[in-house]
N, C-alpha and C positions, 0 to 999 in steps of 0.2 A: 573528421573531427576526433580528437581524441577527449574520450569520454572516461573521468570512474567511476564506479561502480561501488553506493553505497548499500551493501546487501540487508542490512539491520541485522537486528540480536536475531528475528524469528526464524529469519532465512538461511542465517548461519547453523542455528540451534538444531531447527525442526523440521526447516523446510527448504532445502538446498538445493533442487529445484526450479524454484521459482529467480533465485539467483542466476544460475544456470541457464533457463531461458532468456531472462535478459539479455545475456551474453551473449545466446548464441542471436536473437532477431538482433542487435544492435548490429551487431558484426556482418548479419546477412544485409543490413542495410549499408555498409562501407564504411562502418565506424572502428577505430582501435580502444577497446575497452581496455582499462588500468584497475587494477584492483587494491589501493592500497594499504597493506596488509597490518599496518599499524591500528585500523583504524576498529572501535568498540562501540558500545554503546552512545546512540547519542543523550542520555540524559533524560527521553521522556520521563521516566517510572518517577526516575528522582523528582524532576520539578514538580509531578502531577502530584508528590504525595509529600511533597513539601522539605525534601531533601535537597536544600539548594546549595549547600555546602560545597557536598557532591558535585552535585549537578553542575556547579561551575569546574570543577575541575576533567569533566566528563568533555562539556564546553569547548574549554583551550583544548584539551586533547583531539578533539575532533575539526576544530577549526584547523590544526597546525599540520593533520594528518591530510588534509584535502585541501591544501595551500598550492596553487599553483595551474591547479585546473581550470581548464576553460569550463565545462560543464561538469556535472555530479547527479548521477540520475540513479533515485532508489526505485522500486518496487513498492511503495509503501505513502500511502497519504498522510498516513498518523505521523509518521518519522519526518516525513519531507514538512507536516504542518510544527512541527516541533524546532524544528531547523531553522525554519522561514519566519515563524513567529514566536518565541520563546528562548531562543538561544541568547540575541541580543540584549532581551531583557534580565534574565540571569545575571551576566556582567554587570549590565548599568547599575544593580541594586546592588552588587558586591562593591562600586565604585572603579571599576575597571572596565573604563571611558575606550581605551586603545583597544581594547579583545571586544567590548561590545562593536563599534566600528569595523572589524575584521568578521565578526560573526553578521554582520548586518548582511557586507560585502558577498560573504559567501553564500545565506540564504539565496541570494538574488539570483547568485548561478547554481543553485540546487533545483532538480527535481522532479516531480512523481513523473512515473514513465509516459502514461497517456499525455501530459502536456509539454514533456519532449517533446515525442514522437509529434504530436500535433503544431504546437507553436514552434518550436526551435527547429524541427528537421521540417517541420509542412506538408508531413504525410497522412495518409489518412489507410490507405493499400498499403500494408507491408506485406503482401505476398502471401498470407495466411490461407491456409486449407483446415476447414474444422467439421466435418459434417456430423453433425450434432443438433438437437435443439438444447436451448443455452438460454437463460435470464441471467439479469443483471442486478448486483444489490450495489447502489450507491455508498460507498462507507461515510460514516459522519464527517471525520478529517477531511476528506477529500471533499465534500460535497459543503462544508461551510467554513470550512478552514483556507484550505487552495482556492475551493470555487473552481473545481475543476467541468465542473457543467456538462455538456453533451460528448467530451473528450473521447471518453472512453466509448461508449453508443456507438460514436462514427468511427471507429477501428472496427469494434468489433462488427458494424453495419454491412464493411468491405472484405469482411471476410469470406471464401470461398465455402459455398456448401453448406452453411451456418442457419440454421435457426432461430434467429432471437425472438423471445417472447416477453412481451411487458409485463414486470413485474407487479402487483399490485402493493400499495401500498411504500412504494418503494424507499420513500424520503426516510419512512421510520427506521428506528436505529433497532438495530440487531440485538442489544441489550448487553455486548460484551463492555467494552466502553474502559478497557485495563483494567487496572484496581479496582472498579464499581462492580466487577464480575462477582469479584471476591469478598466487598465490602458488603452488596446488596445482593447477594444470591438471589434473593424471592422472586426481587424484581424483574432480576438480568433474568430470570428463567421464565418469569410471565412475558417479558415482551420478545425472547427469544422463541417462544410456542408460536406468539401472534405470526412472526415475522418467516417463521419454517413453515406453517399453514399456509401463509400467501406463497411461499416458494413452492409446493407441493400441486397448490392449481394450477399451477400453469402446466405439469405437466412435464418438464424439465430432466432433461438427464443432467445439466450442471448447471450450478450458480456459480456465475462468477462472479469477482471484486478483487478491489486493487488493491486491499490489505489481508496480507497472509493473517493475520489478528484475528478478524471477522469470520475470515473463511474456516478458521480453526474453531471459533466458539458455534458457528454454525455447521458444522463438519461433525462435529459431537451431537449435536443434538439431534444430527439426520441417522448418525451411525446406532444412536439409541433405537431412536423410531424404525431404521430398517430389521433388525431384529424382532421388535415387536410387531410392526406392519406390513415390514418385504415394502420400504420406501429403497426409492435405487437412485436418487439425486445425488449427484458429487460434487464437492466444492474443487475448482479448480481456478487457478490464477487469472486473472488478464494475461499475465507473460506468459503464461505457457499455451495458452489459447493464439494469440499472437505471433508464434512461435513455432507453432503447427505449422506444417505442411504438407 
């Protein structure tokens, strides 16, 4: 199948990487990965903070950039929930009936990697070697947005050498949430304490999850703690857990 590859702003940015591993497990499974080089921002920041202006013109941009493809697989729940559910409606409200219909169209073939890999290709073993113990934090997007459900669990379940440990509390949100980080500091940082305590008992050398986002606001608040406590947990991707061998 030939697949692109929509890396998002984070992965382009900060975390290149977790791009990277996509590419390389897609490809280990027999897929030709496309990267279309036009392609920018999709638009979250904008519509979430009510820049729709924008945001529609982010829209067409991205609709016309990933025109053609059979499949569009991100890395990212937030971005794929943005795609799949908010793109469309951007158009409709600007009165641009033809781009919302095209953005509907492509949501449909857009998406987060676990439910590739799971629904589209049917795997569940890609081949991964990780020996590690490893918990898992459900991201919000992904978990009530996609309804990506046990997706991710059962990859990582078939992983060679892996230790997954249950998360407690896992459904709660990590407290980064985009803008809310920045808008509600207090909050983002009380429920981010909550949510790095339940990552800490299990005991974990990495959490992982399917939005570089997450893993970054949780990633800081482990790199604080390890300084002051000698905590040694690292946030690492799905995709690059995945990707392991």
């Amino acid at each position: 199948m030939r697949v692109a590859l929509f890396v998002t702003c984070l992965a382009d940015a900060m975390f290149p990487q977790v791009g990277r591993a996509t590419v390389e497990l897609l490809e280990r499974l027999g897929h030709e990965v496309v990267f279309p080089e036009a392609q920018t921002c999709c638009g979250q920041m904008h519509i979430n903070t009510g820049y729709q202006r924008e945001a529609l013109r982010l829209v067409e941009h991205h609709v016309d950039s990933f025109a053609g493809f059979e499949a569009i697989v991100a890395p990212s729940g937030s971005c794929v929930g943005s795609i799949r559910h908010q793109h469309a409606g951007v158009a409709r409200r600007a009165g641009r009936v033809a781009l919302s219909h095209r953005a509907e169209e492509l949501g449909a073939r857009t998406y987060e990697l676990s439910e590739f890999l799971v629904d589209v290709l049917g795997v569940t073993d890609v081949g991964a070697r990780y020996p590690h113990r490893v918990t898992y934090h459900p991201t919000c997007h992904s978990l009530r947005m996609l309804r990506v459900g046990d997706r991710p669990l059962r990859l990582l379940r078939a992983v060679r050498g892996i230790d997954l440990v249950e998360l407690p509390g896992a459904e709660e949100c990590c407290g980064f949430g985009g803008t809310f980080a920045l808008k509600n500091a207090d909050t983002s940082a009380a429920m981010l304490g909550d949510k790095l305590r339940n990552v800490l008992s299990t005991g974990a050398d990495v959490v992982s999850a399917g939005d570089s986002s997450c893993l970054m606001h949780m990633g800081g608040g482990l790199s604080r703690l390890s300084s002051d406590a000698g905590a040694v947990t690292r946030p690492v991707h799905l995709a690059e857990i995945l990707a392991a061998t």
